[in-house]
C-alpha positions in Angstrom: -16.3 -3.2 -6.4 -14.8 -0.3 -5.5 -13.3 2.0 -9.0 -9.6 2.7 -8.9 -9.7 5.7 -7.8 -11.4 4.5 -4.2 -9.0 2.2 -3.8 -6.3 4.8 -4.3 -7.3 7.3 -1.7 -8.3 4.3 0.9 -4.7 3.0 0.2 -3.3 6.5 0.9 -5.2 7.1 3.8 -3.9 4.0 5.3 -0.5 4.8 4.7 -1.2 8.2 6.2 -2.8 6.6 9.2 0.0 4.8 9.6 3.1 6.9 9.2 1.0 8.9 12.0 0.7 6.1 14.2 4.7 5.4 14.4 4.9 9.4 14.8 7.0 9.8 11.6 6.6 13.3 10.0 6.3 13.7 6.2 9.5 14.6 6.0 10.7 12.2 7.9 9.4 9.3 6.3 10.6 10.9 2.9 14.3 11.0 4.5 13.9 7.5 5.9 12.1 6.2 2.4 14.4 8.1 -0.2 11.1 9.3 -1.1 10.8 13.0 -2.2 8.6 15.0 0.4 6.3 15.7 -3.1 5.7 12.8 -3.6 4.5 11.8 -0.5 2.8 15.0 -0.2 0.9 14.1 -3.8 0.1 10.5 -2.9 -1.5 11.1 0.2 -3.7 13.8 -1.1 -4.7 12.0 -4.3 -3.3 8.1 -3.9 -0.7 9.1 -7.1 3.1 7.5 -6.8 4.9 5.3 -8.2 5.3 0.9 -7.6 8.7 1.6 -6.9 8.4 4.6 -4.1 5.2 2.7 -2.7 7.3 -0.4 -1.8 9.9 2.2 -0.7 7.5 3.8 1.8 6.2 0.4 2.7 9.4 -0.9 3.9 9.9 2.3 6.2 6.3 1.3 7.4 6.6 -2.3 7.7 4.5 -3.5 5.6 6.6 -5.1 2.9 5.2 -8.4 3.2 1.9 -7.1 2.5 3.3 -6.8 -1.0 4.4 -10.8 -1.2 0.1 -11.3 -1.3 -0.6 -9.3 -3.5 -2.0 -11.0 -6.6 -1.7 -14.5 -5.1 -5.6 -15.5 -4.4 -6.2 -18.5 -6.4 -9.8 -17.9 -8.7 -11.2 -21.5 -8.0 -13.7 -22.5 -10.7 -15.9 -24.8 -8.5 -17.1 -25.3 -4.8 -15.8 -28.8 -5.0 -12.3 -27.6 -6.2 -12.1 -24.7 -3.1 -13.0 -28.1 -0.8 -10.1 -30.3 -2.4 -8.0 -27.4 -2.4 -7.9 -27.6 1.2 
């Protein structure tokens, strides 16, 4: 399992990837987010910001509903309760 901070920088190098990708600037995703630029500077160097300005950035990316899974993966307990589940 990958430690926290791994999962950090991967999530912050996706976000960079991207903001890149849909040709937004820093500073423009920061204007279009309500984002300050230092903290999108700070989390994509080191995966650090906020739940709040993550969704906020998220939105501006479009990948809000990525949030709505988050945490929804049912544990099953048995192999015979992952085939009934179904």
């Amino acid at each position: 399992m990958d430690n926290i901070l791994t999962i950090k920088q991967n999530l912050a190098n996706r976000v960079r990837k991207r903001r890149k990708e849909i040709k937004l600037s820093q500073l423009m995703l920061s204007c279009k987010s309500q984002v300050s630029l230092g903290s999108i500077k700070r989390f994509e160097q080191t995966g650090e910001i906020s739940l709040s300005s993550l969704l906020r950035i998220a939105v501006v990316l479009d990948y809000e509903t990525d949030f709505n899974q988050l945490f929804t993966r049912r544990n099953y307990q048995s192999l015979d309760e992952i085939i009934n589940a179904k």
